[in-house]
Structure formats: C-alpha cells, structure tokens
GUNU-87846 format. One record per residue: x, y, z negated of N, C-alpha, C in turn; residue in three letters. Coordinates in Angstrom, 1 decimal. Each point is the difference from the previous one (the first is absolute). Layout:
! GUNU-87846
   n.east   n.north     n.up   ca.east   ca.north    ca.up   c.east   c.north     c.up   type
        X         Y        Z         X          Y        Z        X         Y        Z    ALA
...
***
This chain:
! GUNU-87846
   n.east   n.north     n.up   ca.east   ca.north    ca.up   c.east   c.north     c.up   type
     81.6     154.5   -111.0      -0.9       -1.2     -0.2      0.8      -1.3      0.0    UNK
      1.1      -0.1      1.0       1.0       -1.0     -0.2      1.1      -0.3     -0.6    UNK
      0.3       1.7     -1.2       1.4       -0.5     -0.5      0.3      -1.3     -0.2    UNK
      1.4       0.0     -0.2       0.6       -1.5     -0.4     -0.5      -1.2      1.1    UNK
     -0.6      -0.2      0.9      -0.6       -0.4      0.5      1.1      -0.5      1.5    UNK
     -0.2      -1.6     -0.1       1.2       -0.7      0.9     -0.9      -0.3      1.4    UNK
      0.4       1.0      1.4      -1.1       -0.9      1.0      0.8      -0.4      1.1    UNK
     -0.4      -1.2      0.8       0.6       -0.7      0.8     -0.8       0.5      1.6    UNK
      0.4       0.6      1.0      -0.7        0.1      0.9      0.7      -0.8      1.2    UNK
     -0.7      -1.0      0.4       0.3       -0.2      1.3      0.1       0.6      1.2    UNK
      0.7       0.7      1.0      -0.2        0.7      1.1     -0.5       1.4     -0.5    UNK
      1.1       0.7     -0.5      -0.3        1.2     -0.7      0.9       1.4      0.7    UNK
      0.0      -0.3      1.3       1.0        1.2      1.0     -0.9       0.6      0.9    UNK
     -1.0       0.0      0.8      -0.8        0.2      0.2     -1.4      -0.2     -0.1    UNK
     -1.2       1.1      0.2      -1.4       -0.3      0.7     -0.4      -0.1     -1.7    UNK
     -0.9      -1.2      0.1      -0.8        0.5     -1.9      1.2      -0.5     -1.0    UNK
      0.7      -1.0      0.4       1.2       -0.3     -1.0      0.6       1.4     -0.6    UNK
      0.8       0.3      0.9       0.2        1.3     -0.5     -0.4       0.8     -1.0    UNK
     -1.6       0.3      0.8      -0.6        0.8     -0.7     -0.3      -0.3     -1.4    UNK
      0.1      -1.1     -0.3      -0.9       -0.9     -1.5      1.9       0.5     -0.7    UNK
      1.2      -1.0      0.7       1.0        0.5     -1.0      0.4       1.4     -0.4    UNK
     -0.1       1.4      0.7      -0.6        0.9     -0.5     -0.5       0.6     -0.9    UNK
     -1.3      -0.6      0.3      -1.5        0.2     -1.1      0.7      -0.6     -1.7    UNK
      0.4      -1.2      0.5       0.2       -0.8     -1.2      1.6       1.1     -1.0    UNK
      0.5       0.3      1.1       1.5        0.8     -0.8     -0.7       1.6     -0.7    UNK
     -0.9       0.2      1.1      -0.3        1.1     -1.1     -1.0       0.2     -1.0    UNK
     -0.6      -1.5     -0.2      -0.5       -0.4     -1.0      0.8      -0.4     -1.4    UNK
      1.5      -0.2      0.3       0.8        0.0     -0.9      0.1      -1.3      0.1    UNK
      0.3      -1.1      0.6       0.3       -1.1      0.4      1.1      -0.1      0.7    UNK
      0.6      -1.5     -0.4       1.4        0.0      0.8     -0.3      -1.2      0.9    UNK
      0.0       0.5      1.2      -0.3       -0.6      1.5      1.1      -0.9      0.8    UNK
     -0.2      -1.5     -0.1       1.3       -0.7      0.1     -0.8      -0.4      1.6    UNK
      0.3       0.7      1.2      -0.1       -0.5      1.6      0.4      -0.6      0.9    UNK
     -0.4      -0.7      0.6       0.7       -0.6      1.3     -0.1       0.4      1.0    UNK
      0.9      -0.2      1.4      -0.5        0.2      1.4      1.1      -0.3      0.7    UNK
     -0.2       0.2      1.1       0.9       -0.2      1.0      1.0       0.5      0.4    UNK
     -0.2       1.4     -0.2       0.9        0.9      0.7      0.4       1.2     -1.2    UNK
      1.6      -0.1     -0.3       0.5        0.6     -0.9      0.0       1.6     -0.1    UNK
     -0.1       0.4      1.1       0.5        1.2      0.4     -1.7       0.6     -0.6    UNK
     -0.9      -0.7      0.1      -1.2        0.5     -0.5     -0.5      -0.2     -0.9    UNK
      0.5      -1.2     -0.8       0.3        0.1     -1.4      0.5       0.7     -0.6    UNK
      1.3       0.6      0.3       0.9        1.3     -0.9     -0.8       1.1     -0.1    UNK
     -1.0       0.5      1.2      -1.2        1.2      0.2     -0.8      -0.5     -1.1    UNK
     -0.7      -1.0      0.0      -0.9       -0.2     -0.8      0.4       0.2     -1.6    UNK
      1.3      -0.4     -0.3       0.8       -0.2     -1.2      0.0       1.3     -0.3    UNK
      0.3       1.4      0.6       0.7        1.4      0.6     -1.4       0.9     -0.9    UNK
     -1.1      -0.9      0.6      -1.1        1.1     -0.1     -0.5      -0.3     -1.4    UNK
      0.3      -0.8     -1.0      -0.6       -1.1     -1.0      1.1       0.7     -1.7    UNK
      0.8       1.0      0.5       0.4        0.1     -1.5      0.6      -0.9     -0.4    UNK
      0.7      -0.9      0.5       1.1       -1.4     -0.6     -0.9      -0.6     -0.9    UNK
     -1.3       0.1      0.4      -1.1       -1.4     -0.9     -0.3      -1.0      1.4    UNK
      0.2       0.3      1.2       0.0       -1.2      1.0      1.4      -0.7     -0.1    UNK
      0.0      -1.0      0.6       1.2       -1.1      0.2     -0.1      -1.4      1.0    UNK
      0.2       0.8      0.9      -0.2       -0.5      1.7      1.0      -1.7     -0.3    UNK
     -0.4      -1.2      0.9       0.7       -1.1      0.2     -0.4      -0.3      1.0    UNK
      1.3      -0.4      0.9      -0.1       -0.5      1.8     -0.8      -1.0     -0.2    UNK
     -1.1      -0.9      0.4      -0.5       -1.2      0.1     -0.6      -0.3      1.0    UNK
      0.6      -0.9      0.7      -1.3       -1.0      1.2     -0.8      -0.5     -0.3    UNK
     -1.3       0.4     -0.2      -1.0       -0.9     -0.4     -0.1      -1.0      0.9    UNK
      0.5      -0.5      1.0      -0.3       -1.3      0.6      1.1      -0.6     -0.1    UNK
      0.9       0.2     -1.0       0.8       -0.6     -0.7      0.2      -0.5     -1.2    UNK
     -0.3      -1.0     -0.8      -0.3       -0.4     -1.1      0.7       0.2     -0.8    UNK
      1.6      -0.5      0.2       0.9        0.0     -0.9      0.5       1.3     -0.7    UNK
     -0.6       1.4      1.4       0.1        1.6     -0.8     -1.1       0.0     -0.7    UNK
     -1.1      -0.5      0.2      -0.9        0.4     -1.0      0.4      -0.2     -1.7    UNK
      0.5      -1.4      0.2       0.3       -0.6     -1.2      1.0       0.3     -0.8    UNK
      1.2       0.6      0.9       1.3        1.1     -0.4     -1.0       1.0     -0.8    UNK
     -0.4       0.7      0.6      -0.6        0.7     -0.2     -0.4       0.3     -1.5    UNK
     -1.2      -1.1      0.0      -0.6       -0.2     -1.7      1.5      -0.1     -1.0    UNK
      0.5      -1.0      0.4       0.9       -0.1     -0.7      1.3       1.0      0.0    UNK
      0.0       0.7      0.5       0.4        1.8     -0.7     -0.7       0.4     -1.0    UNK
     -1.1       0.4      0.0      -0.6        0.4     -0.7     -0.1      -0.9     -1.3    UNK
      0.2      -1.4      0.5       0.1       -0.5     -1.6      1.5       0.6     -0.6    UNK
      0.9      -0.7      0.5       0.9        0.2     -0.6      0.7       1.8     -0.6    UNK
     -0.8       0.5      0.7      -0.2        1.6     -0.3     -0.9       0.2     -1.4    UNK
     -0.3      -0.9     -0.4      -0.9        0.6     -1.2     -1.4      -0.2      0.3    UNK
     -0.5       0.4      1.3      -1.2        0.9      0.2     -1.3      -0.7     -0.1    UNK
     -1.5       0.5     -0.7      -0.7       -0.9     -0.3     -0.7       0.8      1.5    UNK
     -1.3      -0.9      0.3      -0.9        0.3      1.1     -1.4       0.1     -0.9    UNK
     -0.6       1.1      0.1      -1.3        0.5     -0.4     -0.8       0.3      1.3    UNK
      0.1       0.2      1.3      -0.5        0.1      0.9      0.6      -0.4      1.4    UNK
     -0.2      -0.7      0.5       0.1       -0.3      1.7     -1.0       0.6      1.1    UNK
      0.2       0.7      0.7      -0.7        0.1      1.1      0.6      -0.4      1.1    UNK
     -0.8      -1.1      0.6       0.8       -1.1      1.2     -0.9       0.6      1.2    UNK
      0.7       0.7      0.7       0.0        1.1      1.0      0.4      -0.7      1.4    UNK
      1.3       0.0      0.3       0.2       -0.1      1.0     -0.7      -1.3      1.2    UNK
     -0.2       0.5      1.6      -0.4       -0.9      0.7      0.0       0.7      1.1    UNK
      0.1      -0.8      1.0      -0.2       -0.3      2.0     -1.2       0.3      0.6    UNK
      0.4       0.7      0.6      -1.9        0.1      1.3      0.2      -0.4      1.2    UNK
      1.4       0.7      0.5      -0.2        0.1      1.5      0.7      -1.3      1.1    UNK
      0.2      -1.0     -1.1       0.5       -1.5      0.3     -1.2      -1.1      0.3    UNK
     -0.3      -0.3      0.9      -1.4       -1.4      0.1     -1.0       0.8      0.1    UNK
      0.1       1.5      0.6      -1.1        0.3      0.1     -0.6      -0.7      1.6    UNK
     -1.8       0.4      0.2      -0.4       -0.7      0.8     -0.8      -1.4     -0.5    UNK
     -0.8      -0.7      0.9      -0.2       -1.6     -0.3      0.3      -0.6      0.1    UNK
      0.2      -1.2     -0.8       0.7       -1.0     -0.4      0.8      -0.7      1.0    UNK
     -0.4       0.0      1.2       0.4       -0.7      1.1      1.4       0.7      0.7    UNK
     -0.2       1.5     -0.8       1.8        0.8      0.8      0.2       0.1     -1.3    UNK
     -0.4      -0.7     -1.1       0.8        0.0     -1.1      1.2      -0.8      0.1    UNK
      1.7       0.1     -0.4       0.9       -0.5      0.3      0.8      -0.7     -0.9    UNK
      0.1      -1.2     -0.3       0.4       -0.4     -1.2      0.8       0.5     -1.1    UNK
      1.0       0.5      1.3       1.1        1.1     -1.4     -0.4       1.3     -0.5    UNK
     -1.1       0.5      0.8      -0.7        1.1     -0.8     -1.3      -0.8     -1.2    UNK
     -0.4      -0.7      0.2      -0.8       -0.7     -0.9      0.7       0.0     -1.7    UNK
      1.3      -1.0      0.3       1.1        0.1     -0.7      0.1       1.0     -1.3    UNK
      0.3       1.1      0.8       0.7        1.2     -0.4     -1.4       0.7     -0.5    UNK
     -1.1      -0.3      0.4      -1.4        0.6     -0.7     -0.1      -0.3     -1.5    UNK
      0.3      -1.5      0.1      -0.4       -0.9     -1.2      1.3       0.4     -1.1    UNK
      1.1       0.1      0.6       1.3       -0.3     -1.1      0.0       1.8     -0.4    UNK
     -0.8       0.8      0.3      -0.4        1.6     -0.7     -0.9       0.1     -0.6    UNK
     -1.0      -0.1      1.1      -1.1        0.2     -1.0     -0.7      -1.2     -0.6    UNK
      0.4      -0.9     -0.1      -0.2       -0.5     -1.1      0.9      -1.0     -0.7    UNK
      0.9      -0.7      0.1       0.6       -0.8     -0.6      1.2       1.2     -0.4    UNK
      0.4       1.0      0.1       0.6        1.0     -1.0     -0.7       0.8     -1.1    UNK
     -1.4      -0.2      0.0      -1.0        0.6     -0.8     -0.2      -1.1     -1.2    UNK
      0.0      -1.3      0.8       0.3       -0.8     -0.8      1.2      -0.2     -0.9    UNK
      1.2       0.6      0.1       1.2       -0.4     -0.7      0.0       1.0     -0.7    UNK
     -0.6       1.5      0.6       0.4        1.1     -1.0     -1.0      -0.2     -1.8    UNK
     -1.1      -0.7      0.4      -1.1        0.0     -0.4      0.6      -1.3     -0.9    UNK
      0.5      -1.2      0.1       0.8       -1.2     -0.8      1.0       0.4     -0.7    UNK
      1.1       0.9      0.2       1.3        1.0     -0.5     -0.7       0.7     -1.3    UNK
     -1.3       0.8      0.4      -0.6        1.0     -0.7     -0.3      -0.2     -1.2    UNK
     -0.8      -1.9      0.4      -1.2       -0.4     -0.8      1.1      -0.1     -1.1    UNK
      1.1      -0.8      0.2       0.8       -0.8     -0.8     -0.2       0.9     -1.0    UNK
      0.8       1.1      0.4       0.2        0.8     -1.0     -1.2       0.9     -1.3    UNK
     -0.9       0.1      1.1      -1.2        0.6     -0.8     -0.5      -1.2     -1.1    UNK
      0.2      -1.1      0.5      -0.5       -1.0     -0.9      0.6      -0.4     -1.7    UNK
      1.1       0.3      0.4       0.9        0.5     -1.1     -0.3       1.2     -1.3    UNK
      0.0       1.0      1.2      -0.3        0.9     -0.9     -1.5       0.1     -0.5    UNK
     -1.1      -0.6      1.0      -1.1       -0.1     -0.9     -0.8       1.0      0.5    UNK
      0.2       0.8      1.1      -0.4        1.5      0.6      0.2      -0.4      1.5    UNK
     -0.6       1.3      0.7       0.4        0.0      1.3     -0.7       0.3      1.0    UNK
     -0.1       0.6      1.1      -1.2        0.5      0.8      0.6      -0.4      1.6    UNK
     -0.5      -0.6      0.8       0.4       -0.6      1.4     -1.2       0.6      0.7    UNK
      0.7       1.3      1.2      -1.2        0.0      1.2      0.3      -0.4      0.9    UNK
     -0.2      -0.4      0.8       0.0       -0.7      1.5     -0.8       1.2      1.2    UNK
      0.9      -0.2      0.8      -0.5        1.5      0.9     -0.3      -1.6      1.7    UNK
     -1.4       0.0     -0.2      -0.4       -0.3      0.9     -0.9       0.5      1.1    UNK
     -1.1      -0.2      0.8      -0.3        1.1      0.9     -1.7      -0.2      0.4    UNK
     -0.5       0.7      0.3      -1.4       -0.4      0.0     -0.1      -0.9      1.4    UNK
      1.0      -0.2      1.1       0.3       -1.2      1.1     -0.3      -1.3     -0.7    UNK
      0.3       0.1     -1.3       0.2       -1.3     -0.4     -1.2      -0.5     -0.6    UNK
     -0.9       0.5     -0.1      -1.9        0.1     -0.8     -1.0       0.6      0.2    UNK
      0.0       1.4      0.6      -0.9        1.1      0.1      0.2       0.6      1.2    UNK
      0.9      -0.2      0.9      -0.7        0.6      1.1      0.8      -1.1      0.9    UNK
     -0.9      -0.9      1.1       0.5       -0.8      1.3      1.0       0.6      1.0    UNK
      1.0      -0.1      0.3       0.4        0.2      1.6      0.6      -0.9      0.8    UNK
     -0.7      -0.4      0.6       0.1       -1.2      1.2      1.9      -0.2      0.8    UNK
      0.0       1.2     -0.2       1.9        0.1      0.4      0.8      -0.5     -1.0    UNK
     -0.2       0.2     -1.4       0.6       -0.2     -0.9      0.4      -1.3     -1.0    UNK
     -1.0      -1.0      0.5       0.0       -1.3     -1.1      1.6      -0.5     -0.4    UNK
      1.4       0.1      0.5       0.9       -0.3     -0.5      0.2       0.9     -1.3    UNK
     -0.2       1.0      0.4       0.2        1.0     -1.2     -0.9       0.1     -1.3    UNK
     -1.1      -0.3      0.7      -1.1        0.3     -0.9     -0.2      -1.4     -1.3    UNK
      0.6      -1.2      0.9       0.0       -1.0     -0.6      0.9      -0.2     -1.5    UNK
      1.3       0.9      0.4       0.8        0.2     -1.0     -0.4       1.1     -1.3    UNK
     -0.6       0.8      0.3      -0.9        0.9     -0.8     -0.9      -1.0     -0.8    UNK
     -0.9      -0.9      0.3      -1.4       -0.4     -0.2      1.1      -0.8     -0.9    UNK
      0.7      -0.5      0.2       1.2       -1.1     -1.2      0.2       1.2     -0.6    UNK
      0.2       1.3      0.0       0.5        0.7     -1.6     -0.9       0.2     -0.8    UNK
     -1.4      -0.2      0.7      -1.3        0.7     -0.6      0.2      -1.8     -1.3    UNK
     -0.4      -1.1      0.5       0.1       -0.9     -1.0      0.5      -0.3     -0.6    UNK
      2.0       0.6      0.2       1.0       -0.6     -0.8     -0.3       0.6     -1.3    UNK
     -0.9       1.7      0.2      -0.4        0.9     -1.0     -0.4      -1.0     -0.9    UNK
     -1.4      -0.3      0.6      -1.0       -0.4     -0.5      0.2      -1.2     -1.2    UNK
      0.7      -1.0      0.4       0.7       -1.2     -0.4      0.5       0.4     -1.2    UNK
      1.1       0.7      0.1       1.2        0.5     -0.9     -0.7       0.8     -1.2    UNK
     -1.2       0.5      0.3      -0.6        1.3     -1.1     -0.7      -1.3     -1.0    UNK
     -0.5      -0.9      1.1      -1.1       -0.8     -1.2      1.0      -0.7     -0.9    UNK
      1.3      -0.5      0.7       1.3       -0.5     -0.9      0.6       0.6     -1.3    UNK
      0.3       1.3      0.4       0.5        0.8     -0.9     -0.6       0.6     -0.7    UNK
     -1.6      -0.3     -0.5      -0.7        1.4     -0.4      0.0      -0.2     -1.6    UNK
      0.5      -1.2     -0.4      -0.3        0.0     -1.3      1.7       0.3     -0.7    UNK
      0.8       0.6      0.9       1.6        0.2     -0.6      0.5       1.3      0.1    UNK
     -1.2       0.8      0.3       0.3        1.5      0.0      0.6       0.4      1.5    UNK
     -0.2      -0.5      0.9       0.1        0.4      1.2     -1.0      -0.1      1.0    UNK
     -0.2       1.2      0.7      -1.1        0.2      0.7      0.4      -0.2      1.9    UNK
     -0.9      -0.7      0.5       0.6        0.4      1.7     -0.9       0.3      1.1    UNK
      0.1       0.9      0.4      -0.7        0.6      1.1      0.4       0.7      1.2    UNK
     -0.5      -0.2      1.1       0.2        0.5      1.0     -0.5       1.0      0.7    UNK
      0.5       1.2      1.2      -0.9        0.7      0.4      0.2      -0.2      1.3    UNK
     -1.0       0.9      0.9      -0.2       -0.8      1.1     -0.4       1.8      1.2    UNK
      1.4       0.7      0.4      -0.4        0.9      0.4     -0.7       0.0      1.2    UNK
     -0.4       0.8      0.5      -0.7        0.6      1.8      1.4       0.4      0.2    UNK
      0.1       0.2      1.3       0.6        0.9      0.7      0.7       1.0     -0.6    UNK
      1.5      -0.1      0.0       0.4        1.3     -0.6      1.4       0.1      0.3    UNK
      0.3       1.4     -0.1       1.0        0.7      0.7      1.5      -0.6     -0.4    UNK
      0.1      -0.9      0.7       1.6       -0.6     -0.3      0.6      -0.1      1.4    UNK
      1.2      -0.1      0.2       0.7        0.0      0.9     -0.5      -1.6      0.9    UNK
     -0.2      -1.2     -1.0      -0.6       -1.2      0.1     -1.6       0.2      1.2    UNK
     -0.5       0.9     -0.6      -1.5        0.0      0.4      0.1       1.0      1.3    UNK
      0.8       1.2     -0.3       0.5        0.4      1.7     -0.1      -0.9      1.3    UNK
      1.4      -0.7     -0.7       0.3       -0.7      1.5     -0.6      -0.8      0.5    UNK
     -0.8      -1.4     -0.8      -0.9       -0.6      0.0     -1.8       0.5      0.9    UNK
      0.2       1.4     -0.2      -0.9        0.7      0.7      0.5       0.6      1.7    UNK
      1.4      -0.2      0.1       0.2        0.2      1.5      0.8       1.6     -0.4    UNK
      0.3       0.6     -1.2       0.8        1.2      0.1     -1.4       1.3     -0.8    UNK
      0.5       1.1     -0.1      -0.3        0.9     -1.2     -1.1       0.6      0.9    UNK
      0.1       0.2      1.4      -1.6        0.5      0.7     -0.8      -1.2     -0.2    UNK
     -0.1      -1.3      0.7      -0.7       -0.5     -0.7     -1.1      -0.3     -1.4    UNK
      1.1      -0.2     -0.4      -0.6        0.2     -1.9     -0.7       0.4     -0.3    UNK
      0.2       1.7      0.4      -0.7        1.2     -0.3     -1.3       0.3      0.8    UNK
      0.3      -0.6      0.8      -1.4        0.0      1.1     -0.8      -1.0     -0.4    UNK
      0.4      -1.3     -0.3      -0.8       -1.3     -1.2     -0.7       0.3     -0.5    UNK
      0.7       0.7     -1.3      -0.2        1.0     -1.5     -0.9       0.4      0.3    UNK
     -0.9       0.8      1.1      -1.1        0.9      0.0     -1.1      -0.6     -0.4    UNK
      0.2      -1.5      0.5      -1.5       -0.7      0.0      0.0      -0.5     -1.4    UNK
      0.3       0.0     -1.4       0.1        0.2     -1.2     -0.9       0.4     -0.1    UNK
     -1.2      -0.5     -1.0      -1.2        0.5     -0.2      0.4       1.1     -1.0    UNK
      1.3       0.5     -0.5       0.2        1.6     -0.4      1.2       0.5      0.7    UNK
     -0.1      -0.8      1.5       1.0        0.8      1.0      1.5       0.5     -0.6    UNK
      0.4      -0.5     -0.8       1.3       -0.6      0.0      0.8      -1.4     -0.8    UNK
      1.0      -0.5      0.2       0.3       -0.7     -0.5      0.6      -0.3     -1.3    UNK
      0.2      -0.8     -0.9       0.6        0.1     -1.2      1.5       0.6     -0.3    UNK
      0.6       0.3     -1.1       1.0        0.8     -0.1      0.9      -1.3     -1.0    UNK
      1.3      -0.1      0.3       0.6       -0.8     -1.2      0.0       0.6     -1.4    UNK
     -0.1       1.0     -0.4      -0.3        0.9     -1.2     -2.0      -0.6     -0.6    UNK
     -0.7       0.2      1.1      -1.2       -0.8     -0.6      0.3      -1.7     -0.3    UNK
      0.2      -0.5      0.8       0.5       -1.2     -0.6      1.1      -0.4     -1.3    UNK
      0.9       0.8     -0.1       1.1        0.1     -1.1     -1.1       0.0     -1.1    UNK
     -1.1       1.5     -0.2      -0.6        0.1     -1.1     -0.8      -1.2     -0.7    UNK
     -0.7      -0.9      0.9      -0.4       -1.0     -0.6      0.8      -1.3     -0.1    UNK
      1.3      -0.2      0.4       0.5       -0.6     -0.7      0.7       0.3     -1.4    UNK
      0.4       1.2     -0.6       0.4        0.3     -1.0     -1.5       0.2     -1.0    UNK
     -1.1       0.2      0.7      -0.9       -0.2     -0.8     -0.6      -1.8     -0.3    UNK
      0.5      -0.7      0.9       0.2       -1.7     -0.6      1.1      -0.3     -1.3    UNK
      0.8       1.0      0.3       1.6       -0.5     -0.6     -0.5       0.7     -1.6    UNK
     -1.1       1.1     -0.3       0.2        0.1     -0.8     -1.2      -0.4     -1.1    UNK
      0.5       0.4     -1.2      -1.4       -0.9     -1.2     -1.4       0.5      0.4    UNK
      0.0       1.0      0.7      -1.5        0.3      0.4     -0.7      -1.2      0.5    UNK
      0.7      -0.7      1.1      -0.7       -1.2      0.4      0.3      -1.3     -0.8    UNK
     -0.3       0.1     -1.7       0.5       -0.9      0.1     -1.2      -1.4     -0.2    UNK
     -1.2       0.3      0.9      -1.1       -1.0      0.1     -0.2      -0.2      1.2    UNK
      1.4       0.4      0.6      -0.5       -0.4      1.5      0.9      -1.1      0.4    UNK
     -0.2      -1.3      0.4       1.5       -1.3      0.1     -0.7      -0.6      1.0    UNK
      0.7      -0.6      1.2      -0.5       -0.7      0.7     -0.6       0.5      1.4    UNK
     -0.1       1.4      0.0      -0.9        0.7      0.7      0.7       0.6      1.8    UNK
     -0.4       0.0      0.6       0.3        0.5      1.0     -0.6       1.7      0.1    UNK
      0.6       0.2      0.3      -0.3        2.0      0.0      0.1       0.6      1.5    UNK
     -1.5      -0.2      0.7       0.6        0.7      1.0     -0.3       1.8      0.1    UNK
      0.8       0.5      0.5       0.8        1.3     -0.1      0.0       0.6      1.8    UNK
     -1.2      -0.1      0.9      -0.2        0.3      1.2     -0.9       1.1      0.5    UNK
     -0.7       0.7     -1.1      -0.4        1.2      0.1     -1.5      -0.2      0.9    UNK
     -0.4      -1.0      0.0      -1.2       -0.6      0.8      0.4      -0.8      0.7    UNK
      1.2      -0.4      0.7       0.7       -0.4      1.5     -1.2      -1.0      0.5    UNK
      0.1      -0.9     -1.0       0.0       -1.4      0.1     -2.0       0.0      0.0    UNK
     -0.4       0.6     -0.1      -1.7        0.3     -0.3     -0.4       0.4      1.2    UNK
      0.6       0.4      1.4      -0.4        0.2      1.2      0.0      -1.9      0.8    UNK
***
C-alpha cells in the first residue's frame, strides 16, 4: 500500500511509535525514525528489513530536530507522511499547584512545541512537493475525556488537537491533509508507569467498558489507515481511537 513511500515518524522506538514504523515498513515504506535511545533504535531498525532508519534526537532540543530535517534534505529524501508521535506523561502530573515549573517546561517543549517543528520541517517540504499527509498523535485528555490530575498534560494535548485543526484548514487546498488521533489508554511502557506499574494497569483495564485496554497495533492500524488514499476525505479531523473509554 506504501511502496516508494518516504515516512517521518517521530518517537518511533517504543509503545504505538513503534508499532506504526513497523506497520508502515511492511507496507513497503521506508521509515525515517527518531528517539532517544540508540540501542532501541538498532532493534527497531533489526526487526524492519533495512526499510527503517533510526536517528538520535532530543525532541526538547530544537537544534536536533532541525539537524535532523536537514539530513534528510540533504539526503535526497522527500516526506509523504509524518506521524508526530512522540510525548511525556509522567512529568507535571497532579494539580496545578504541585505542578513544577521545570516539569511544565519540559511538558510544553515535547508535546508540543516539538510537534510543532516536526510538523514546520514537514510542511516545508510537503508544500513543495504539492502532496503530503501529517498525523498528530494526541490523546483523548486533551478533548474527550476530563482528569482532574492531569491539566498540565492534558493542556499540551488539547494544543495538538488545534494545531491539527489550524494547519488542515491551511493546507487543504495544496494537497495535504492533517489530522490527528486521540488514543484511550494503551499498552505502552508510557501508560504503565504513569499508572503506578503493570499490576496496576491491568487491574485499571478491567473497568474498560470491553475490559481491556487498547493495544499499540490497534492504534498503528488507524493511523496507516489516515496515511493512506482511503482517507482521502478525511482533513482536519480528530479520530478518537478509545474503544468506548471516553463515553463512561
């Protein structure tokens, strides 16, 4: 479905990133990733048939983001798809009041002002070529479901849901589409911890009006089903992807 097909994944070593650069390599796409940690990049690279292509980047570091793009320019490579993936939970959690400036900080300069640069890097280029598909992986915290512990986080989410929004009604007449999705609960090492550890979780999970929790493989699928011409009437949209969660 994706030969020839150039995709940019933000935070692509674990949890749904992963899963989506995967999905996307054995769709026959060549999967250009970021993350943190090398050693799980080469795994992810390992399992991908030499169609992945791992890069160190701190997203709370601008200047790697921007290296970054600019590899890939100077490599040739055009961008037909970005999925801007990566982000923070278990920083600022709590209310506002034990929220701590340097975790505030570090909420904003991930999840969202790096969603922003991957998504500026992207556009450039899509705009060029006249094509292009941008998802944004934001969360139902940020629109569809309240949690009173969460407003640092949730606040940075509720900013991806509009950056969508904004950007689709910008782009829609140049052949690029942007949309976001917005998972429940789902099995990442992210959503573990943030839950207090893997008994927790799983004890959570029950109260799931289908008593379990989402899988990164269900989420991957509907982002490659954004990424590809099947949707291509869908721009601007938020997708939430929670299996009911958010409807209790």
């Amino acid at each position: 479905m994706f030969e020839n097909k150039v995709v940019v994944v933000n935070g692509g070593t674990g949890g749904i990133g992963k899963e989506v650069v995967r999905f996307f390599c054995r769709e026959g796409a060549s999967v250009h990733f970021t993350g943190r940690d090398s050693d799980k990049g080469a795994q992810v690279e390992s399992e991908c048939d030499g169609k992945a292509h791992f890069y160190e980047v701190h997203n709370e570091n601008p200047e790697e983001i921007e290296s970054f793009f600019k590899t890939l320019e100077n490599d040739g490579h055009p961008i037909d798809i970005l999925f801007n993936n990566a982000g923070v939970l278990s920083i600022g959690m709590g209310p506002l009041s034990r929220v701590k400036l340097d975790d505030w900080s570090q909420l904003i300069a991930v999840n969202q002002t790096a969603i922003f640069l991957y998504m500026k890097y992207a556009l450039a280029v899509m705009s060029k070529q006249k094509h292009g598909v941008v998802i944004n992986n934001a969360a139902i915290l940020g629109n569809d479901k309240v949690n009173p512990m969460l407003p640092a986080y949730s606040g940075t989410k509720a900013a991806v849901v509009a950056m969508t929004q904004s950007t689709a009604l910008r782009f829609a007449n140049q052949g690029i589409r942007v949309n976001c999705i917005s998972p429940g609960p789902t099995e990442t090492d992210l959503a573990i911890k943030a839950y207090g550890g893997k008994e927790n979780y799983e004890k959570q999970s029950q109260g799931h009006p289908r008593g379990s929790y989402g899988k990164p493989s269900e989420i991957a699928e509907v982002v490659l089903f954004l990424a590809s011409d099947k949707a291509s009437y869908i721009n601007g949209a938020e997708i939430v992807v929670d299996g009911g969660y958010s409807l209790k």
